[in-house]
N, C-alpha and C positions, 0 to 999 in steps of 0.2 A: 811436066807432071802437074796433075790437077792438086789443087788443096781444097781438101776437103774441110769446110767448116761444121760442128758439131751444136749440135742448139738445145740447151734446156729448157723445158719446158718451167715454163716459169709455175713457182708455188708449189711444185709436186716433191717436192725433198722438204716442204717442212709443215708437211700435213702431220706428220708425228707427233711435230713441236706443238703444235696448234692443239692436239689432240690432249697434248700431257698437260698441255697449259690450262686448258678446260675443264679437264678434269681433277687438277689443282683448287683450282678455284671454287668446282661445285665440293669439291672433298672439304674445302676449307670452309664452307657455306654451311653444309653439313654437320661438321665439325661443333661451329657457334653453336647451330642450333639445339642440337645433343647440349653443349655443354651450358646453353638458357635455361634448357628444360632439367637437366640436371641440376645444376646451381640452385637456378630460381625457385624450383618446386621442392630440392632440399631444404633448402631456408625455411620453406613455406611450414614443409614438415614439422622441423625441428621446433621451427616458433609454436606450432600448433601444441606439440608434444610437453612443453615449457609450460605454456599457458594452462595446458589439461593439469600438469601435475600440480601448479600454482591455482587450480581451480577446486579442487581434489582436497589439497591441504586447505586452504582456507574454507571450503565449505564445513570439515568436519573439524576445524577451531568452530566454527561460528556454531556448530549443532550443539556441541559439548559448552561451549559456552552456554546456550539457550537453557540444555538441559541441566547444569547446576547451579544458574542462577536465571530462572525464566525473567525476573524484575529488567536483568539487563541485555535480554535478547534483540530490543532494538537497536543497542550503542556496540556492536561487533564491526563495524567499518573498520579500528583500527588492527583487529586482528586481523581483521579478512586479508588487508593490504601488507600487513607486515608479511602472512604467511605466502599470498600470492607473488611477491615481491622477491621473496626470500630462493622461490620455483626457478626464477627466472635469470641466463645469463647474465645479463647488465642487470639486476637487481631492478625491474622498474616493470611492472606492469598496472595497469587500468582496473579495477573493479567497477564496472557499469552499474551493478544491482547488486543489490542481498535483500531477498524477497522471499515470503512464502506464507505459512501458516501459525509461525512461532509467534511469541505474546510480542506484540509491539511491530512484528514485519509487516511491509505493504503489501498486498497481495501482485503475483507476478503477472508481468505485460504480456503480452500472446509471443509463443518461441520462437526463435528466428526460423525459419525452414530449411535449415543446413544444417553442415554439419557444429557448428557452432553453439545450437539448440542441445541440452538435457534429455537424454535418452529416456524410454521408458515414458510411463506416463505417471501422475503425482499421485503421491498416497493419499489416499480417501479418510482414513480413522485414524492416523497419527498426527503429530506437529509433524512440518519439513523444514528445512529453509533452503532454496539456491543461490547461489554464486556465481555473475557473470562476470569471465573477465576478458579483455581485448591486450591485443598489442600499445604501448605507450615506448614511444620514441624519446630522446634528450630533447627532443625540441619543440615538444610538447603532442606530435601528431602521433596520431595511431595508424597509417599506413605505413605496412613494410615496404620499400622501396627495392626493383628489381636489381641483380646487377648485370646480367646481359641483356635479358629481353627491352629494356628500353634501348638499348644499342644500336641491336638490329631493327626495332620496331618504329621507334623513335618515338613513340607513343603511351607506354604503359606507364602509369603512373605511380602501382605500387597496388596490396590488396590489404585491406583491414583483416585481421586474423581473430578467432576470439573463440571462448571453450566457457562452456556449462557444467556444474556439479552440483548435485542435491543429497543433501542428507535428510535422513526422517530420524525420530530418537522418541524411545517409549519404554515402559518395563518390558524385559525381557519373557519371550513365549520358548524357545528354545534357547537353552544357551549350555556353558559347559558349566558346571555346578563343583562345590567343595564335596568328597565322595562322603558327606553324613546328611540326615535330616532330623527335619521336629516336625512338631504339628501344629495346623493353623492356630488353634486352639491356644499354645502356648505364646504366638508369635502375637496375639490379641490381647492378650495377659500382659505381657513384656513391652508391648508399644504403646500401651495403655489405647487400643485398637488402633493403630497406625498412627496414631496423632505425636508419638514422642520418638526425635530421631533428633543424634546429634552431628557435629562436623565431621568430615573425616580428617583423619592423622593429618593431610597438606596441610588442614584449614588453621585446624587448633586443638590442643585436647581438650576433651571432658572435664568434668571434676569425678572425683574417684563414685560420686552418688551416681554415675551416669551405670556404674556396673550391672549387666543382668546376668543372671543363670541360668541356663539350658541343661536343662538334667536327663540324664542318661538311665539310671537307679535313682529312685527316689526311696530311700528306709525310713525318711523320719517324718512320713506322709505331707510334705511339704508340698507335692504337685497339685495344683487343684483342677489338675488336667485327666480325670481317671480313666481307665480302661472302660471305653465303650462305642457310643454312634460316631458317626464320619464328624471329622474333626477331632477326638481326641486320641490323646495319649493310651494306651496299650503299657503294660510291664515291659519296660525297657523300650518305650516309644521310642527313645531319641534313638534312633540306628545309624551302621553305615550301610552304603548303598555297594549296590556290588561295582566289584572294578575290575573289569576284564583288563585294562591297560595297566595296573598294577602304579598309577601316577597319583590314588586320590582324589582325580578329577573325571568325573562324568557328565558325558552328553544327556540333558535330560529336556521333556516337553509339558507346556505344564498343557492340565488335563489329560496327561498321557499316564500308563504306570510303567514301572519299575522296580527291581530286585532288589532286595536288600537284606541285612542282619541283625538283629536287635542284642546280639553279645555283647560283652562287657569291654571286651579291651579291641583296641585302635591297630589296624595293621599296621607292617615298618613301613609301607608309605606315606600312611598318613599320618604315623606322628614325624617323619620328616617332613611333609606339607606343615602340619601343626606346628613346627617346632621353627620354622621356615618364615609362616605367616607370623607368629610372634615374636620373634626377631626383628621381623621388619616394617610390624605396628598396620600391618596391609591389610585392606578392605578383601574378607573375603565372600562370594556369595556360595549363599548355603539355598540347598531347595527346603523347601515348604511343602508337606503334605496336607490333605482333607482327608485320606481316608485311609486307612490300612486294614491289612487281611493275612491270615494266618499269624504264626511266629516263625523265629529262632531263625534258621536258613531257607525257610520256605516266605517269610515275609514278604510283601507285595504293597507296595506303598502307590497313592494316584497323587500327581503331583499339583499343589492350588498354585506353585506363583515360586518365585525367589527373593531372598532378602539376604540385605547387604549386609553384615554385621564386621567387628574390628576386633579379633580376638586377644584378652588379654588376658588368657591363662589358662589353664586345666589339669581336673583329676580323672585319671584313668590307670585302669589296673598297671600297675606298675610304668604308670608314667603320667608325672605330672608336673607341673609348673605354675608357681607364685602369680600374681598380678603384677604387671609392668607400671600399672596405673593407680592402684592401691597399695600395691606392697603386698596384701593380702593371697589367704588360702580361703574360698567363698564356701568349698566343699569337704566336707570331713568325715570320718568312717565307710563306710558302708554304699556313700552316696557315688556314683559318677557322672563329672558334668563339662560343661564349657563354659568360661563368662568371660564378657566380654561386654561393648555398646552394639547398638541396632545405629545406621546410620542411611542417610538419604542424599543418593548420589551415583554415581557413574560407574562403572565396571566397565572393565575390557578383558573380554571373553572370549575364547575359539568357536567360529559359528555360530553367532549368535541372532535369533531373529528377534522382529518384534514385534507385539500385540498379547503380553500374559499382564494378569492381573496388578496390581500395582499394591507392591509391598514394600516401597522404598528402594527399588533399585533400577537402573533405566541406563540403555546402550544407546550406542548410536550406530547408524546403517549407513551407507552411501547406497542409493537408491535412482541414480540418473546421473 
């Protein structure tokens, strides 16, 4: 009998294996790379996102700073730092610059061309100032360092990361306003024409002589504001403005007009606004008119500007209240009023723009 012998063909049973193993290996290749580009450009993000909010807050310390005390708009480095710093996971980030337009800033270098650069382009009629900031490492550099792609690549060294913010700050041209008004007229009277403004409540009080009156009824012909051309007072000048939100608080523009009521007594919001702001000794701003037209619930007020005032007290028809600051009642019989100081400073306001006239009171924007 013959025997037969059987021959494999060599290699051909582990073409599979060859197969799977390859495809291990690009799946694993694959794999890194996905998980470089994920990692790496996570990071990349997340520092970015750090940096922007740490850019963000320290731009708008540095505005507010500028704008309640312009003498010391050049010395904000330590604010900048503390707030950019404050943004940041490890608490450590770079401030490059605080530049711009404000009293004492240098004027800013030409923008990087990325994304890193301040959006928008710089306001022309305002102060601004920007804030760059970069990545700062424990060990003093500012490159982020990869954690896969130098792996595979063997080469990447790491990318410097870095974010821009701009604020502008100016009196306010739109903003949300307390729902009453006065007139320019009075407001020239009271600040002895702009030049008399005192601290607000954070800073310091007054002395009780800082009190002014804003009258509503004037019986014992004490206004020297009388009914007539743009700029004054009208019978029952001092109004409230209408309030569709039923809050006291109105969106108003100035040079724009607006509705309002020259009656005697305060609705229940706004003596719970009043009652609210005097409790808590709080800046509130009130619009400013130049011109009014009609009376009673047909009134039409055009608006010149807003002013910041600090209310300490009021008589109105069945509802009033002492001075916090005097002790005193400023209005008596017949008369209704508001008193309180005029003060020069900052507000923070719903929607606020800026470019209105300058009657003591000044926002700030982010603007880039």
């Amino acid at each position: 009998m013959r025997r037969v012998t059987v021959r494999r063909r060599p290699g051909r049973g582990d073409d599979g294996a060859i197969a799977a193993t390859v495809a291990i290996l690009l799946g694993v290749g694959v794999l890194l790379g996905v998980a470089a580009v994920v990692v790496d450009v996570g990071r990349l993000y997340a520092e970015r996102e750090q940096l922007q909010s740490g850019a963000d807050a320290a731009a708008w310390a540095v505005g507010e700073g500028c704008a309640t005390a312009p003498a010391e708009c050049a010395n904000q480095s330590p604010t900048a730092g503390r707030y950019a710093d404050g943004n940041a996971a490890d608490a450590a980030t770079a401030v490059t610059a605080i530049c711009g337009t404000g009293p004492g800033l240098a004027p800013c270098p030409a923008a990087a061309g990325n994304r890193t650069g301040c959006l928008g382009t710089v306001p022309q009629d305002t102060p601004y100032a920007e804030v760059r900031v970069e990545t700062r490492l424990p060990d003093g550099t500012n490159v982020l360092p990869p954690v896969f792609a130098r792996a595979l690549s063997g080469g990447d060294d790491g990318t410097s990361v870095g974010a821009c913010a701009r604020v502008a700050w100016g009196p306010p041209r739109v903003a949300e306003g307390f729902g009453v008004t006065f007139s320019l007229c009075e407001w020239r009277q009271l600040t002895a024409d702009g030049t008399t403004f005192w601290p607000a409540p954070s800073v310091g009080v007054p002395p009780s002589t800082a009190e002014r009156v804003i009258r509503l009824k004037d019986a014992q012909g004490l206004n020297t504001c009388p009914a007539g051309p743009s700029g004054w007072d009208r019978p029952g000048g001092f109004g409230w403005l209408d309030d569709p939100s039923a809050s006291c608080a109105v969106t108003v523009e100035a040079d724009g007009t607006f509705g309002g009521n020259t009656g005697n007594s305060a609705s229940r919001p706004c003596q719970t606004a009043m009652a609210n702001a005097l409790a808590a000794h709080s800046v509130v701003l009130i619009p400013v008119y130049d011109t009014v037209r009609s009376q009673g619930a047909l009134t039409t007020y055009h608006l010149a500007g807003f002013a910041t005032f600090v209310l300490t007290g009021y008589k109105l028809s069945g509802f009033s209240a002492r001075s916090w600051l005097s002790g005193r009642r400023l209005c008596s019989g017949a008369e209704r009023c508001l008193y309180g100081y005029f003060v020069r400073g900052l507000v923070r306001t719903t929607g606020a723009q800026i470019g209105g006239p300058d009657l003591g009171a000044a926002i700030v924007n982010l603007v880039g």
